[in-house]
Each structure stands twice: as structure tokens, then as C-alpha cells.
C-alpha positions in Angstrom: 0.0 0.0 0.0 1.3 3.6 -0.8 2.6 5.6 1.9 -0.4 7.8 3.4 -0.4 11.2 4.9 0.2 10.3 8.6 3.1 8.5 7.3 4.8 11.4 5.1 4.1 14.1 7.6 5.3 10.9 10.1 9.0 11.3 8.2 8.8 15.4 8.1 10.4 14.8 12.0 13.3 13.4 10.6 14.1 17.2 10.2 14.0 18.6 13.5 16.3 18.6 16.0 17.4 20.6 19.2 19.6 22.8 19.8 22.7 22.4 21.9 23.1 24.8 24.8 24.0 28.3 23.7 27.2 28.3 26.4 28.3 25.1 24.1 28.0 26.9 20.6 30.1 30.0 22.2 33.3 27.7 23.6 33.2 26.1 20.0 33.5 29.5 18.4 36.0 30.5 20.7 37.8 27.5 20.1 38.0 27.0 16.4 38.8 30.8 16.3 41.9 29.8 18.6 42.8 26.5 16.9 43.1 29.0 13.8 45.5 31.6 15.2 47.4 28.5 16.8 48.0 27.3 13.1 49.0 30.7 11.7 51.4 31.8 14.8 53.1 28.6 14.2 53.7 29.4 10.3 54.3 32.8 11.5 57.4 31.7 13.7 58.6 28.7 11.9 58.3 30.4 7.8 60.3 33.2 6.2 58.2 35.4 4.4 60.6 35.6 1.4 59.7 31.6 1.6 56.9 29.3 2.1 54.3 31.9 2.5 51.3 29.0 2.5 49.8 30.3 6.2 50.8 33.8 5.8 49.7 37.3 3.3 51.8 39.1 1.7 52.6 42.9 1.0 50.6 43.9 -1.6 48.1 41.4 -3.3 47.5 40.9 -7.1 44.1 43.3 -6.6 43.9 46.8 -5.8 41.4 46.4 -3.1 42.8 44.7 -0.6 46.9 46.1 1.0 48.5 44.6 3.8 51.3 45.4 6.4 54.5 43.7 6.1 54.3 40.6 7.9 51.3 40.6 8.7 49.3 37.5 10.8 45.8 36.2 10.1 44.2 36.0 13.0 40.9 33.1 13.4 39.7 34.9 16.6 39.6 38.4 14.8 38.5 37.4 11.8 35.4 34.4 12.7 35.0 34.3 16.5 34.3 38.1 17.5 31.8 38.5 14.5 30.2 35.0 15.5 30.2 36.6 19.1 28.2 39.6 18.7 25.9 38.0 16.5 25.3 35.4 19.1 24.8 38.4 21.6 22.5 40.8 19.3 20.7 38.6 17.1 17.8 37.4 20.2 17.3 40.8 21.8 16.6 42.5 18.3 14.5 39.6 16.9 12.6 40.3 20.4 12.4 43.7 19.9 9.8 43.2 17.0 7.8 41.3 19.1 8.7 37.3 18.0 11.0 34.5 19.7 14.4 33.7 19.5 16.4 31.5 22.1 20.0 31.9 22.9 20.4 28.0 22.0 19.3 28.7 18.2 21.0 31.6 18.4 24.0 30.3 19.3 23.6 27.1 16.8 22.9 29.5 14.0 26.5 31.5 15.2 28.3 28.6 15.4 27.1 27.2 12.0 28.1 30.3 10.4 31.1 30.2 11.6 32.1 26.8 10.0 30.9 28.0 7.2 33.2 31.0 7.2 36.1 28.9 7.9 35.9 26.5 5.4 34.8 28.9 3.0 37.9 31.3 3.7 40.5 28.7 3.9 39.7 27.1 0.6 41.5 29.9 -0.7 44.7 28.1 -0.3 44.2 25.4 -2.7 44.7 28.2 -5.5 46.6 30.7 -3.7 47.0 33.0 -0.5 46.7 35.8 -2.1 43.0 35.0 -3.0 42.3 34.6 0.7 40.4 38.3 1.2 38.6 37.3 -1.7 37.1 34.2 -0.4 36.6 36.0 3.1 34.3 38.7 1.5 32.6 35.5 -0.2 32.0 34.0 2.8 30.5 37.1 5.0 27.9 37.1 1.7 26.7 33.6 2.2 26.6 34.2 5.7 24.5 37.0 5.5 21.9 35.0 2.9 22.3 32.0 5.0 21.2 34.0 8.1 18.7 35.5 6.6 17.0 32.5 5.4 17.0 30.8 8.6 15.8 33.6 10.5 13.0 34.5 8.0 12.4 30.4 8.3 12.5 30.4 12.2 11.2 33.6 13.6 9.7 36.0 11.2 9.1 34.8 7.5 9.1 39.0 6.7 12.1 39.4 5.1 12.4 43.0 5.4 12.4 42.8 9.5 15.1 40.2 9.1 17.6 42.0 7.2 19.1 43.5 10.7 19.6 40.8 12.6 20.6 38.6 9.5 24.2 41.4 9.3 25.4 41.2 12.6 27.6 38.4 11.9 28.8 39.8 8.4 29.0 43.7 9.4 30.9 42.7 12.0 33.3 41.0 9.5 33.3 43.9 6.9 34.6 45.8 9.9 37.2 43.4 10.4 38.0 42.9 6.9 38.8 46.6 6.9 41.4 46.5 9.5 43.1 43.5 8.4 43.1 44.3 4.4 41.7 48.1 3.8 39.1 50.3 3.7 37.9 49.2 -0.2 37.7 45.6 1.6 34.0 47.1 2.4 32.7 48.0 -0.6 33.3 44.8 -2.7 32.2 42.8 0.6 29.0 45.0 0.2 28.4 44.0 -3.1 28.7 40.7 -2.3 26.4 40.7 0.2 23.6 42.0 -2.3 24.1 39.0 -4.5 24.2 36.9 -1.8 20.8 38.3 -0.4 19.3 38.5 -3.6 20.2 35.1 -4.7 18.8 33.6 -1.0 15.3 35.7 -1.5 14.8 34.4 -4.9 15.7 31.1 -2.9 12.6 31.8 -0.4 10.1 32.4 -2.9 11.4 29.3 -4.6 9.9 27.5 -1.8 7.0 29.2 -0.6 5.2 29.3 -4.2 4.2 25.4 -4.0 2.2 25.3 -0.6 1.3 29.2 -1.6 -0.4 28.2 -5.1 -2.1 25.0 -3.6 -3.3 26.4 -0.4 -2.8 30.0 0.1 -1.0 30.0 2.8 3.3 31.3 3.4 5.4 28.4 4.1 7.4 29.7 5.8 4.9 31.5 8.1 3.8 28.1 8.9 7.2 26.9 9.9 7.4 30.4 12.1 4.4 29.3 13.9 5.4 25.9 14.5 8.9 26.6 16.1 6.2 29.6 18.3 4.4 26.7 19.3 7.1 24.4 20.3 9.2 27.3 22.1 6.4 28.8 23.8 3.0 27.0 23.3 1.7 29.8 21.1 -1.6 28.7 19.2 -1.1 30.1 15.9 -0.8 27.2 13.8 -4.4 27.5 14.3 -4.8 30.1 11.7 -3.3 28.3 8.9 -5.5 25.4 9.5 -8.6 27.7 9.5 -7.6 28.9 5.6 -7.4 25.2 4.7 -10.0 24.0 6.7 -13.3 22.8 5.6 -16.8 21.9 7.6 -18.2 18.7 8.1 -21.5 17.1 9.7 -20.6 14.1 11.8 -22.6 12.2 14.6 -21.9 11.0 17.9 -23.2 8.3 20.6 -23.5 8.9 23.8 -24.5 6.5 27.0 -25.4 8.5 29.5 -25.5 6.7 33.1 -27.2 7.7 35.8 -27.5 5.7 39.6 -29.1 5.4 42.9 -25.8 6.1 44.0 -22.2 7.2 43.1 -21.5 10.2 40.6 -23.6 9.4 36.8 -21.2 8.6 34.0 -21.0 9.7 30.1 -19.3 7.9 27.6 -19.3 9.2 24.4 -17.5 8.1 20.8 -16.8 11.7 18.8 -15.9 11.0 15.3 -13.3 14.0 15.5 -9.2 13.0 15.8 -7.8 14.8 18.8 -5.1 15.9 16.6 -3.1 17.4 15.2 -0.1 17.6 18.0 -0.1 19.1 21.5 -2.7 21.8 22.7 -2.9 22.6 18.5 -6.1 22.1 17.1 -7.9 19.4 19.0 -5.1 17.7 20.4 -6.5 17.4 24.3 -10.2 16.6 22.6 -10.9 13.8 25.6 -9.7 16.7 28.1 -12.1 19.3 27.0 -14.4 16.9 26.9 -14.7 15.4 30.4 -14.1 19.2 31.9 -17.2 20.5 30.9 -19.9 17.5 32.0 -20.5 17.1 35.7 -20.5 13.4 34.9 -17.4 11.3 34.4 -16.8 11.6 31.4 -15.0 8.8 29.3 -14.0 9.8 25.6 -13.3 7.1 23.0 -12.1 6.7 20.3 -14.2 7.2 17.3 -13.9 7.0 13.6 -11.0 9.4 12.0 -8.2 9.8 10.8 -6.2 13.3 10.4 -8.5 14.6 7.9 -11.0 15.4 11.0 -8.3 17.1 13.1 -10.2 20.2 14.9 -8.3 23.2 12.8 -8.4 25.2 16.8 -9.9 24.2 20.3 -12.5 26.5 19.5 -14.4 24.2 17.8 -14.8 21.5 20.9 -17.4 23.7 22.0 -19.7 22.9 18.8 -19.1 19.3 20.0 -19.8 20.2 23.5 -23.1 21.8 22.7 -24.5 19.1 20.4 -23.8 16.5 23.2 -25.9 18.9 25.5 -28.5 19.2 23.2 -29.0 15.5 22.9 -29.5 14.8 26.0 -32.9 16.2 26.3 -36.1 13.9 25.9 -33.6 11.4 27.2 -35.7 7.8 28.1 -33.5 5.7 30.6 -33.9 2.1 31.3 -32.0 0.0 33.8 -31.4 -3.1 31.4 -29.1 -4.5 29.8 -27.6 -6.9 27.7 -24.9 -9.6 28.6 -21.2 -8.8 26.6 -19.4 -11.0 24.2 -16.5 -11.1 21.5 -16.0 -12.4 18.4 -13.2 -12.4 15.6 -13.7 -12.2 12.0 -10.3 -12.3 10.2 -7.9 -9.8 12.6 -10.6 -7.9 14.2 -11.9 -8.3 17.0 -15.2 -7.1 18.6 -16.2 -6.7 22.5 -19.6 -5.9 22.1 -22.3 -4.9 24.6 -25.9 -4.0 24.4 -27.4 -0.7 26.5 -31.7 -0.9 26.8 -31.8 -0.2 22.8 -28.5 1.2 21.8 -25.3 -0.9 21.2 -21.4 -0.8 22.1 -19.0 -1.7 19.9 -15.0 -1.9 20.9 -13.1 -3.0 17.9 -9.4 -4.0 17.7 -7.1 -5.9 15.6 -4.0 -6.4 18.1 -1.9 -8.1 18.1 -1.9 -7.0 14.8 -1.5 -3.4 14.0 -4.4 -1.2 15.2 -4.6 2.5 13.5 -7.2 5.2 12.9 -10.1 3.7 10.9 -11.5 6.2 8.6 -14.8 8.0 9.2 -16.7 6.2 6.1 -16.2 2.7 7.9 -18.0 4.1 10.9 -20.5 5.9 9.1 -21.4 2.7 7.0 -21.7 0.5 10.1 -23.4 2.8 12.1 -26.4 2.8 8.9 -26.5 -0.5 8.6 -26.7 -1.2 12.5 -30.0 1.3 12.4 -32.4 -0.9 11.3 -31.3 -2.8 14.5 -30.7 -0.4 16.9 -31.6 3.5 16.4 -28.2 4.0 18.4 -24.8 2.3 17.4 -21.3 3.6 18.9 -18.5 1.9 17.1 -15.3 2.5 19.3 -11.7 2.6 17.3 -9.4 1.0 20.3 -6.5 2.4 19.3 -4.3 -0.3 21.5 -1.7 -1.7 18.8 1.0 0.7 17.3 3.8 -0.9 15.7 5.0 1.8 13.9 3.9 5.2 11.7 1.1 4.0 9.6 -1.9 4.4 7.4 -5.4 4.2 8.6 -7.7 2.0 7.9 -9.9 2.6 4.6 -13.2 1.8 2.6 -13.5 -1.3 0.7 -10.1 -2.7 1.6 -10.0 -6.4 3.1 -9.2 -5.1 7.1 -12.4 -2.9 6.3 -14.5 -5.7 5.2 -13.4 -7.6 8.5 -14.8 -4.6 10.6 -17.7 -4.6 8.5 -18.5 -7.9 9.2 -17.4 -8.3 12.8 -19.5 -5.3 13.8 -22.5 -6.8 12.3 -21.9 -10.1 13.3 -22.6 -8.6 16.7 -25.1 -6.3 16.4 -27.1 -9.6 15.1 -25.8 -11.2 18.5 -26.5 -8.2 20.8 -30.2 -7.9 19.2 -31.1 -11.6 20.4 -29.7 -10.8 23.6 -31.9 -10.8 26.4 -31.9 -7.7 29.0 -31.2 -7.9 33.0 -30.2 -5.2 35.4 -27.3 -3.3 34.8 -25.3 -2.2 37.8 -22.1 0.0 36.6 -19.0 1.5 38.7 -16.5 4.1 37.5 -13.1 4.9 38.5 -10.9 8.0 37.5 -7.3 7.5 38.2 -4.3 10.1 37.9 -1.0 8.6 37.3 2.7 10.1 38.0 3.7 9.6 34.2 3.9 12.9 31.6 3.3 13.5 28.1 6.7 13.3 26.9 6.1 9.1 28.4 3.5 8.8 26.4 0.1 9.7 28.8 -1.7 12.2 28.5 -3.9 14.5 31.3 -6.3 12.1 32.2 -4.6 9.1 33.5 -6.7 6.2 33.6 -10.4 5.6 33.6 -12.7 2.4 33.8 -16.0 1.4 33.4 -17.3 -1.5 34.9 -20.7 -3.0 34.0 -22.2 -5.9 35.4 -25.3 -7.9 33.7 -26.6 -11.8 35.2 -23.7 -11.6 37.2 -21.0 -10.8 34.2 -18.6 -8.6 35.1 -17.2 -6.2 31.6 -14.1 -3.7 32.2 -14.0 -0.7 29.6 -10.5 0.4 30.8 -9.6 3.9 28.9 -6.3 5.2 28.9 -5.6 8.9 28.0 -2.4 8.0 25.0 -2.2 8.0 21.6 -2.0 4.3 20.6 -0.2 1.8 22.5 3.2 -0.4 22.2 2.4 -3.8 20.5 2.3 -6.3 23.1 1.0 -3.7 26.3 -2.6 -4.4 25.5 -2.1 -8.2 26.1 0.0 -8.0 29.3 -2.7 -5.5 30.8 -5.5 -7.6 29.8 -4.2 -11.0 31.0 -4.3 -9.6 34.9 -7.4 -7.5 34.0 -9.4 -10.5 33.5 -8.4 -12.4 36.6 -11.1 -9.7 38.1 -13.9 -9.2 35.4 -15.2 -11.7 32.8 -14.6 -9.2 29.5 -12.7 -6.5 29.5 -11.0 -4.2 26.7 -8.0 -1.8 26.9 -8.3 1.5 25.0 -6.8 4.6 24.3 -8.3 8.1 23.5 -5.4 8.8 20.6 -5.0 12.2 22.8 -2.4 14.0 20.4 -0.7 16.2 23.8 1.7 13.6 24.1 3.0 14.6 20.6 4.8 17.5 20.2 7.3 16.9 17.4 7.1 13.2 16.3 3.8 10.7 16.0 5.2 7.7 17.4 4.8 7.8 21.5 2.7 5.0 22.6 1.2 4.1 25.8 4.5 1.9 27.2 7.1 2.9 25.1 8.6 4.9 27.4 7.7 3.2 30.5 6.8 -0.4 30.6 3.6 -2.4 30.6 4.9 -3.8 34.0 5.4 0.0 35.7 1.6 0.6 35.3 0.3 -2.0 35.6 -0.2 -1.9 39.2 -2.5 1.5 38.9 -4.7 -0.3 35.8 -5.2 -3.1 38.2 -6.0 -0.5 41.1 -8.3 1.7 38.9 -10.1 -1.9 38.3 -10.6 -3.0 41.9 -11.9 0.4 42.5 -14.3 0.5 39.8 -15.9 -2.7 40.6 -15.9 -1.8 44.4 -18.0 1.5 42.9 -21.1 -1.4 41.5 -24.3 0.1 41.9 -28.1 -0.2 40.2 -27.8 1.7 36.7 -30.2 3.3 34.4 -28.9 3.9 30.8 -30.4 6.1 28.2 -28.4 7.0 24.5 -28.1 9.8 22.0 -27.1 10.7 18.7 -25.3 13.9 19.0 -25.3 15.7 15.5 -22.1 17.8 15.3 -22.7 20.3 13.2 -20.6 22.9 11.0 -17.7 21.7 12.6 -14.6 22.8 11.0 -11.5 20.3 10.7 -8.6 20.3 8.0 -11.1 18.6 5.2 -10.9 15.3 3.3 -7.3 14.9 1.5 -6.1 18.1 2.8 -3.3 16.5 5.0 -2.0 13.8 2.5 -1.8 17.4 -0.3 -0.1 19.3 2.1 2.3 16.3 3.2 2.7 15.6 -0.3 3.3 19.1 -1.0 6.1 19.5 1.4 7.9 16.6 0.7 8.2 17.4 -3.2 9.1 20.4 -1.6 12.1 19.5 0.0 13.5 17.3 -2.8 13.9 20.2 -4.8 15.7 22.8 -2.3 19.1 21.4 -2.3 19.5 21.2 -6.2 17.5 24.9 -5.8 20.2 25.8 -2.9 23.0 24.5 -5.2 22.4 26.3 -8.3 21.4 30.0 -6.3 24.8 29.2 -4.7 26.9 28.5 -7.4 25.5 31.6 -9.3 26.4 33.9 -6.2 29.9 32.9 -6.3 29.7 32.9 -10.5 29.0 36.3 -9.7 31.5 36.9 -6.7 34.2 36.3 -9.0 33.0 38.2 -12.3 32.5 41.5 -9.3 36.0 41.0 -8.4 37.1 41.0 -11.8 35.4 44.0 -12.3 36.7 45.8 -9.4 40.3 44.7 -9.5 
């Protein structure tokens, strides 16, 4: 099967990174600067200048623009370290100063970086000649200065214009230097070089920004800006961008709402909405939101979606939050019933339950790989299970992950199992006969963060008991889990209930930069077990008389990134980036084309 979205924008991680300390990048400027003047004060003491003068410049060069003193030294610290300096020190405060973000790690990275650059660029003058060495300096303050100003327009403000500053303080500091080491006229052909430079790395930026500009109308590069905002800071405005390619859809929902004689009433609903994309962006901490605005406990499953139904801001939880409210009037409750069961057809599995005259549905296919099922699945099951029950909640798992992968679509052979499975048991949960229910809850915080794969809700279980059959819903607030977890929780789960299922709610807080952080990935099955098993005992401890009633929820107008929309803009991106190095090369090699016809001009 060909790569889908989730995969592509999956591999777009394989491009960030962090930065090292900004007190790291400064000793490594200081000390290649030093390792420099070490090499030339050696040549210095050990070479005649009538002789060998490979590490040294002479009197007068072959061009008019650049003179020297007799015997004079190149200096690394003077000529790359103090210009890397200041920019370190000036480039954060002034970026600041128009109101965005800069740290002193990137910063410092972006210093450092430049400062290779310089070096090598510089120093490959003497595999010609040393006397072309202020040539290939004033080369490399220009691609400093382009370089700088693309990153800076890439990382905090894609405005070119308010760039320009803090993109010379490494190179102005260098003309300056230039001038005291060569002369005065050092400036002006280093000033022309830094016009081609600049002009061949803007050309560069529009290069890049046109594709995702013509197919979606939005700056690239403004997008990038707000994603390092939102990873620096938590800033939210991602959420624009997703707005101008957004699109609005019309999705329902199930609801069981719980009520008892005693103990706190319970809602478990099944949005069809991804709690995605990443972090607080979009609808990342859906199940959150959720359960913080019903005075029930409130358990949010998974429904089905894939990234096409990502929330485009948090905004848009409250249309979800008012349709559930708006449901649950006219409510009819009944306290029956229907015993549970599972069944397998093919790799999916079914634990299926029947509520008075609605009907549960927990699907899976671990061991096997278990991923986001798309929303047509659902929405074909839930019509055909209508003429059984006028209520059907199918329930996406989400308990297998063994790596980045598509989701699940129409008319393919995994979708034809869930087709079948779920009807398989609707059939069963219609001939079912009803008893008393009696359900307990349980709400469980655990001492485990985000970045170890749980998200703000911890653990929560449901526990429903029918003729004297015990059924564990245990929900876990992650996005996915670790192949094999689901089997070592469920093994000890069932030595206390008769059925039982593990879930997640595919919360995407506990993904910041990269897809992949399952529920025990970063801390083992084993480690937490001991709280699932708690959250259990507690739950079934909490058994009381139960009335049910269910609801469709319509969720209307509700505005998410649109069908397709991710898998263009992944696929957009990644054609993208195949082309800017050969783009990079090309602009690079005609600045320095150029570099040397200017200094042939001006010699």
C-alpha cells in the first residue's frame, strides 16, 4: 500500500532537531577561532616570508582592493569568533524587539554554524593561492549573510524585510574586520557581495514558498514560524493556517449517558473527530475538554478518524460540547441490559455490549497493527446497524502501534473484517436478552507525563455488570499503544472481570514533534500495571443499580482540516524539500559565479 499522509508528515520529523546549549556553541566558536590563530602563529614563527608563505599574506596582493602590512598574521579569533560573538549576543534581543521569539540555543547554533561556514569557506582559498584569501573572506561574509537571513526568515519572522538586521550582525561585524586587516575598499566589494548573496537567497525563499502558496494559500514559511512559536512557547497560531485550509463537516456521535441510585452518573461518548493534530494545537486534548465541561465522568473514546477530521483550533470543541448537551434532552432511561461477548472475524476483534436499545462496539485488531479507521467505515456501520438499533457507537481502540502507519480505509479487506465483525454482533446483541445493569467508575491520575506517552487524564474504567457478568471498559488517556502492552494489561485485568478491553483516546498532547509515543514505550507495561489493576478494583468496588439512556449527537458545521487536505499538504512539502538542495546549489553556485566576475570587475 502507498505511503499515506500520517506516514509522510510521520518522516517530516526526521528534520528537526534541538539545539545544543548556547554556552556550548560560544566555547566552540572561541575555540575554532583559537585553533586558527594556533596554526598561523606557528607558520608565522617557523616560515620566512621571502619563503613558504602558504599560512601567511603578503605585501601587496594581485588586486587593488585589498593592501597589507608587512608581515602581517591572520588572526581566526579576529577574523570568525568576534563577528560569531556579537551576533550570538545581538541577534535574540533585536528579533525580540519586533515582538517574536528567538532563544540563545538557536541563536548560538545559527553563530556557530556560520562560523564553519566561514572557515571553510575562507580557507579554501589556499588550494589556489593566498593571495585570494580576502577574496574568499568577503565570499563568505555574503553567504553568511543569505544564510542567516534565510533561517531567521524560516525560524522567527518569515518577513524578510524585518530580518535583514539581525541577519548582518555576523557579516557587518566582519566587513569591519575585513577593513582592519586588508583596507578600507575591503567594504565595498564585501557590500556587493552581500547584495548578491541576499538576492540570490530571497529568490531562494520564494522558490519555496510558491508550492504550498499556489495549492493552499498559505506562506510556508509563516507556517514553519508558527510551528517553532508553538514548540518554544505554546503559542496557538498554527491554528490560523488550519482555518484557511479547513473545511466543515457534519458528523454524529453516541452517547450512553448513566445515571445511579448512588455514586457520581457517567457519560461515555464516541466523537468522530481526531484529537489531533499535535499538542494543545487544534484538537489535540479533545478527551480533556471533553470530560471538563460535563458534571458526569466523562469517558471519551475513540471514534472514527483519521487526520482529515483534526479540529483546525480548540475552538471548535465547543460545537461538539453543545450538540452532546443538546442530545440529552427527551432522554428515556432504562435499567437493562444486555450480557457482553467477543468475536473475531479475520484480525478484528469485537467486545460488544448491548445498552436498553442502543449498542457498544469496541473494535481492535492487536496483536496486529491497530490504527485510525476512517470515518466512512464508521458511518457505514453505524447505517446498517440502524435498522437494528436507532443508536450504534463503534469504538476505534487504538491499542496496537507498531510503527507510523496508514489508517484504515473503505472497501479494503481489514475494512471488510470490521464490517463484518460489527455486524456479526449487532445480530448477536439484538437476540440478547436484558437484566439489570449495575455499573462502577473509577478516574485515576498517574505520575507519568506526556513526553512518556500519557496524556492528562490518566486512567479511567468502566465497569458493567449484567446476570452476574462482570465487563471492564479500561480507557487510557495515550495515543496508541506499544504492541504487546494491551495483552500483558489484559491478562491480569481478567483475573477480576469476565470481558474486558484496553483503549486509548489517541490524545495527540503527548505529541509535540514526532507521531510515534505510545502508551509503554517509554515506561513499561509492567510500571503501570499496578495503577490499571487499582483503577479496576476500585471500579468494581463503585457497583451500583444503573439506568442507561443513548443519543445521537449531531455535530454540526464543525470545522476540521477537510478530506485529503493533510495527505496534499504532506505531499506538497515533501516534493518540496527534494527540490531545495539542487534549488540551494544552483542560487549558490551563481552567487559565487558572480562573486568572482564582481571581483574581476573591481580589480
Amino acid at each position: 500500500m502507498a505511503q499515506d499522509s500520517d506516514v509522510k508528515l510521520g518522516q517530516l520529523t526526521k528534520y528537526i532537531f534541538t539545539a545544543p546549549s548556547a554556552l556550548r556553541s560560544f566555547l566552540l566558536i572561541v575555540v575554532l577561532g583559537l585553533i586558527i590563530d594556533g596554526a598561523c602563529a606557528r607558520a608565522w614563527l617557523t616560515l620566512p616570508f621571502s619563503g613558504n608563505i602558504a599560512y601567511t599574506i603578503p605585501t601587496v596582493l594581485s588586486s587593488n582592493l585589498f593592501f597589507l602590512p608587512e608581515k602581517f598574521l591572520f588572526s581566526g579569533t579576529i577574523a570568525f569568533s568576534i563577528p560569531a560573538i556579537a551576533a550570538l549576543l545581538l541577534t535574540k534581543p533585536i528579533i525580540e524587539y519586533s515582538g517574536k521569539t528567538m532563544t540563545w540555543n538557536r541563536s548560538g547554533l545559527l553563530a556557530l554554524a556560520c562560523t564553519v561556514f566561514g572557515v571553510i569557506i575562507t580557507l579554501a582559498a589556499l588550494l589556489s593561492s593566498v593571495t585570494l584569501i580576502p577574496l574568499f573572506y568577503a565570499i563568505s561574509l555574503g553567504f553568511i549573510f543569505g544564510l542567516r537571513l534565510f533561517v531567521l526568515v524560516a525560524i522567527a519572522d518569515y518577513r524578510v524585510s524585518r530580518m535583514i538586521i539581525p541577519a548582518l550582525t555576523q557579516s557587518v561585524v566582519g566587513i569591519i574586520v575585513g577593513m582592519l586587516l586588508f583596507s578600507p575598499s575591503f567594504a565595498i566589494f564585501a557590500l556587493v557581495l552581500h547584495l548578491v548573496f541576499g538576492l540570490g537567497f530571497v529568490i531562494l525563499i520564494w522558490l519555496i514558498e510558491r508550492p504550498l502558496h499556489r495549492a493552499f494559500g498559505i506562506r510556508g514559511l509563516a507556517f514553519i514560524n508558527a510551528f517553532i512559536a508553538h514548540m518554544t512557547d505554546g503559542s496557538k497560531n498554527m491554528e490560523e493556517f488550519f482555518r484557511e485550509i479547513g473545511e466543515e463537516i457534519f458528523v454524529p456521535q453516541v452517547n450512553f449517558f448513566f445515571r445511579r441510585e448512588r455514586g457520581e452518573p457517567v457519560l461515555f461518548t464516541v466523537p468522530n473527530l481526531h484529537p489531533g493534530p499535535m499538542g494543545e494545537i487544534g484538537g489535540g486534548n479533545l478527551p480533556k475538554v471533553l470530560h471538563d465541561n460535563f458534571p458526569e465522568e466523562t469517558l471519551v473514546a475513540h471514534g472514527c478518524a483519521t487526520h482529515d477530521f483534526n479540529l483546525v483550533s480548540e475552538s471548535e470543541i465547543n460545537k461538539v460540547i453543545d450538540a452532546i448537551r443538546k442530545s440529552r434532552s427527551n432522554l428515556l432511561y432504562a435499567g437493562a441490559a444486555g450480557r457482553s461477548g467477543r468475536l473475531t472475524v479475520g484480525s478484528v476483534q469485537v467486545l460488544y455490549q448491548r445498552f436498553n436499545d442502543s449498542v457498544l462496539l469496541i473494535t481492535t485488531r492487536s496483536p496486529q497493527r491497530t490504527e485510525d479507521l476512517d470515518f466512512s467505515i464508521g458511518s457505514t456501520i453505524m447505517a446498517e446497524g440502524h435498522r437494528l438499533f436507532p443508536h450504534v457507537a463503534l469504538v476505534d481502540a487504538h491499542n496496537c502501534m507498531t510503527d507510523l502507519s496508514s489508517p484504515v480505509l473503505l472497501a479494503t479487506l481489514t475494512a471488510t473484517e470490521y464490517q463484518r465483525a460489527a455486524m456479526d454482533a449487532m445480530e448477536a446483541c439484538k437476540i440478547s436478552p436484558l437484566h439489570p445493569l449495575r455499573i462502577g467508575v473509577n478516574h485515576l491520575t498517574v505520575p507519568y507525563l506526556r513526553e512518556q506517552g500519557f496524556g492528562d487524564l490518566g486512567i479511567q474504567v468502566l465497569v458493567t455488570e449484567v446476570d452476574g457478568q462482570r465487563t471492564a471498559y479500561v480507557l487510557i488517556d495515550g495515543n496508541n499503544m506499544a504492541q504487546g502492552v494491551r495483552e500483558v494489561l489484559l491478562a491480569q485485568i481478567l483475573t477480576l472481570v469476565d470481558h474486558a478491553e484496553v483503549m486509548t483516546t489517541d490524545t495527540h498532547v503527548v505529541n509535540t514533534i514526532t507521531g510515534k509515543n505510545p502508551v509503554g514505550m517509554h515506561v513499561p507495561a509492567l510500571e503501570f500495571l499496578p495503577s490499571v489493576m487499582q483503577s479496576v478494583r476500585n471500579a468494581v468496588k463503585d457497583l451500583s443499580p444503573a439506568e442507561v439512556a443513548a443519543s445521537t449527537a449531531h455535530c454540526e458545521h464543525v470545522v476540521v482540516f477537510g478530506s485529503n487536505r493533510i495527505s496534499q499538504l504532506a505531499s506538497t512539502v515533501n516534493a518540496m524539500l527534494v527540490f531545495v538542495a539542487p534549488l540551494s546549489l544552483a542560487m549558490l553556485l551563481l552567487a559565487f559565479l558572480l562573486s568572482l566576475i564582481a571581483y574581476a570587475v573591481m580589480a
